[in-house]
N, C-alpha and C positions, 0 to 999 in steps of 0.2 A: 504494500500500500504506500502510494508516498503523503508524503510528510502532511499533515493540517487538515487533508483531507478523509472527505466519511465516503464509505459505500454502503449505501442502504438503497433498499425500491428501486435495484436494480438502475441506479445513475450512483454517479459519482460525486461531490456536492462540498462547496467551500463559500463559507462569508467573508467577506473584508470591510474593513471601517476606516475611513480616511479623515483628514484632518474636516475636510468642508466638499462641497458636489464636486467643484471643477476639479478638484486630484481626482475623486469617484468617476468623473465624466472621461478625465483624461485617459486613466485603468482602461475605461471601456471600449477605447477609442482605439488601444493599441492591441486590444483583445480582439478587434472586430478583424484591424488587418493581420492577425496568426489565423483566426479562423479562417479568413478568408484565402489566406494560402495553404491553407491544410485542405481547404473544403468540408472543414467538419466546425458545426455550426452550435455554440453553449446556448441552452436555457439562461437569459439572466432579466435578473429583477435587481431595480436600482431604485431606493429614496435614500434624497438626499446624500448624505456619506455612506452609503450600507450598497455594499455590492454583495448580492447571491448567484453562483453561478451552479447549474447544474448540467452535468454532461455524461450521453448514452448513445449508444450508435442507432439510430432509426432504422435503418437498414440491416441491422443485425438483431430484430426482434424487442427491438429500446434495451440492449445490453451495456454492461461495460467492456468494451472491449481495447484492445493497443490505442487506437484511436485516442478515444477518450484517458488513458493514461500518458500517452505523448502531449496532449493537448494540454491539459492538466500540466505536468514539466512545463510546459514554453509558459504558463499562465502565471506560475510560480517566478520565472525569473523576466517576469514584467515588475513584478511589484517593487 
């Protein structure tokens, strides 16, 4: 498992709290382009400082699979 992260209901699942939105906004911003060159796309919910992200492979029956553990890593060393 790595590091801060839960696996439960079959995703993979991590909170973060930033100082104020635009660092939370920023996080999301740099999240959007790893997704986007992975092609593997996070569940996330944002108010205000509170970033949740949750990630499953759709295409693998909403599992956890390498995907979502590689993804997970890059997501890690954004912060």
């Amino acid at each position: 498992m790595i590091m801060n992260w839960k696996q439960e209901n079959d995703k993979l699942s991590r909170e973060f709290e930033f100082k104020n939105f635009v660092e939370a906004f920023s996080f999301l911003t740099k999240i959007a382009i790893e997704a986007e060159k992975a092609n593997h796309h996070p569940e996330i919910y944002n108010v205000y400082n509170k970033v949740s992200i949750s990630l499953s492979t759709h295409d693998a029956g909403n599992k956890v699979t390498e995907k979502d553990l590689k993804l997970a890593r890059i997501i890690d060393t954004l912060i």
